[in-house]
N, C-alpha and C positions, 0 to 999 in steps of 0.2 A: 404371214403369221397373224391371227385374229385375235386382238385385244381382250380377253374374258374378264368381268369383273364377277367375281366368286361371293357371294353372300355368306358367312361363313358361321354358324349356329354355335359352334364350341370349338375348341385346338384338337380334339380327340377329334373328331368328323375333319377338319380339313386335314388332319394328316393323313388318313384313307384317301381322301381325294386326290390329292399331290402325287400321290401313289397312281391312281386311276388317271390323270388330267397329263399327267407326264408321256403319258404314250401318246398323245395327241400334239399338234404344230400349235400353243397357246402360247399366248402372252396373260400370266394371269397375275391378277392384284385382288388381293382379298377387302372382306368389306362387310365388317362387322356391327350388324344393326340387330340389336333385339329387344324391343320394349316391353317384349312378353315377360322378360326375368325379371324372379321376383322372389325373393326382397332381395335389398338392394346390396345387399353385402356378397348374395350368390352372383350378383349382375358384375360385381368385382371379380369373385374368384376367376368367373368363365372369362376376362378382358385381359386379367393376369396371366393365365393358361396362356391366351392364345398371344401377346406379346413376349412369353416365354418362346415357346413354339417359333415365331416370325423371328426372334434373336437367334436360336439356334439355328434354323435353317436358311437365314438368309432372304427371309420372304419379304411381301412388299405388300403392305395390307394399311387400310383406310380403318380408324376404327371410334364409334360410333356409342359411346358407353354412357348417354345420358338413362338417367335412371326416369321413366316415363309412363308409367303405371296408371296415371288419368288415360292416355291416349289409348292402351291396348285396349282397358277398361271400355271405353267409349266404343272404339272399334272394331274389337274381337265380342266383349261379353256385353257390350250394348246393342247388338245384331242380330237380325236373323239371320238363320242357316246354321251351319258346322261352325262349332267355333275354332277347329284346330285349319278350317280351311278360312275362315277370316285372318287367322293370327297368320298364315301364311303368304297368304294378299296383303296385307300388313306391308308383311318385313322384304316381299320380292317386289310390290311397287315401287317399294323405297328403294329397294338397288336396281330395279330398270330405269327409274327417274334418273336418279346418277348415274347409271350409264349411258343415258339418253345423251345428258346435260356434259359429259365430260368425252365422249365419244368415244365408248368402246366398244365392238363391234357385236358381243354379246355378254349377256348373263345366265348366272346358273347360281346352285347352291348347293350347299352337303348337305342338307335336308335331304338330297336323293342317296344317300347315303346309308341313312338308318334302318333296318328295319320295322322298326317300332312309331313310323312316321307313314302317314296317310298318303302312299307314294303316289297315288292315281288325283288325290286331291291337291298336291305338293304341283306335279306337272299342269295340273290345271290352273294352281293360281299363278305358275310362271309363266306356259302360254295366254293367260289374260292380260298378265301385266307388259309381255313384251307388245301386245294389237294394243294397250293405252298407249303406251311411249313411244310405238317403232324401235324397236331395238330386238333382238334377235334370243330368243333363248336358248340355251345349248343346251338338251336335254340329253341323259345319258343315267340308266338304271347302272348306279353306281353302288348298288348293295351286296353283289357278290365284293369289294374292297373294305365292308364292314369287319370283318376278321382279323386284317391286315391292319386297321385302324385302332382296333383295340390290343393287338400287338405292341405296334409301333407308341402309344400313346403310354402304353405301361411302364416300357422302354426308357421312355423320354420322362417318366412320371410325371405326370400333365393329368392335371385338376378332372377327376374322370366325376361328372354329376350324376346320380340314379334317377331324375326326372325331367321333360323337356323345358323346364324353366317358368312356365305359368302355374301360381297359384292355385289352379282349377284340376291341373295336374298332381299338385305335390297332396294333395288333396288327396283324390282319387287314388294316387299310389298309397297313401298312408294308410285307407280304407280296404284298399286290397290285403295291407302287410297282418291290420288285427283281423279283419276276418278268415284270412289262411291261418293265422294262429289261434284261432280261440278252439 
């Protein structure tokens, strides 16, 4: 059985995965890093969710809720390239390091979960970060289990967010919401 530690973006995405991950021989421990959320009260609600979530189900999750807004800053919106493929290199080197560091045989994340997430950019910043660390990524188009997550999540009523959590986003979406209504 191969040790996975699961990078886990919200409680509504890993419950879809649980879902998907179960049919497979894992050993998996969740591992909540995201310095992308923002402000810091949403970075609350989503840590809340997903310790609700891990109480209910009996899960076994690392979780990582420093509120760090200089760093994405620095590292996602101070960068060149994609910034949703920085913020993703971000948050999967931080769980291939710890996987590296504590030995588990691979990583992944419900980022491949979402549709609404740059799936091809998502796998690239995980295959990067597992050739920095040596540590394996477990890659698996886990987006047909998006339905079943938003089910289950309703279900459980677990903290559901309408944005990926960065600022740059909440933005964006707000800008989408007046210009469909004007």
């Amino acid at each position: 059985m191969k040790k996975l530690l699961l990078h886990a973006c919200c409680a509504p995405c890993l419950s879809g995965v649980n879902i998907a991950l179960a049919q497979d021989d894992l050993d998996v421990t969740g591992y909540f890093y995201n310095p992308n959320i923002h402000p810091k009260i949403e970075l609350g609600r989503r840590a809340d969710s997903l310790r609700r979530y891990l109480e209910v189900k009996k899960f076994n999750a690392i979780i990582i809720d420093n509120y760090d807004i200089e760093l994405f800053e620095s590292e996602v919106v101070g960068k060149s390239g994609d910034r949703c493929f920085n913020c993703y290199r971000l948050r999967l080197e931080a769980a291939a390091n710890y996987a590296s560091r504590n030995r588990f045989d691979c990583f992944s994340t419900t980022l491949l979960l979402s549709p609404y997430q740059k799936h091809d950019l998502v796998r690239s910043a995980g295959e990067e970060a597992s050739r920095k660390y040596g540590v394996g990524f477990y890659y698996s188009d886990l987006r047909p289990f998006y339905n079943e997550s938003i089910k289950m999540s309703k279900e459980m009523g677990l903290y559901r967010q309408k944005y990926c959590g960065c600022y740059l986003s909440k933005e964006t979406k707000n800008e989408q919401v007046i210009i469909a209504s004007a």
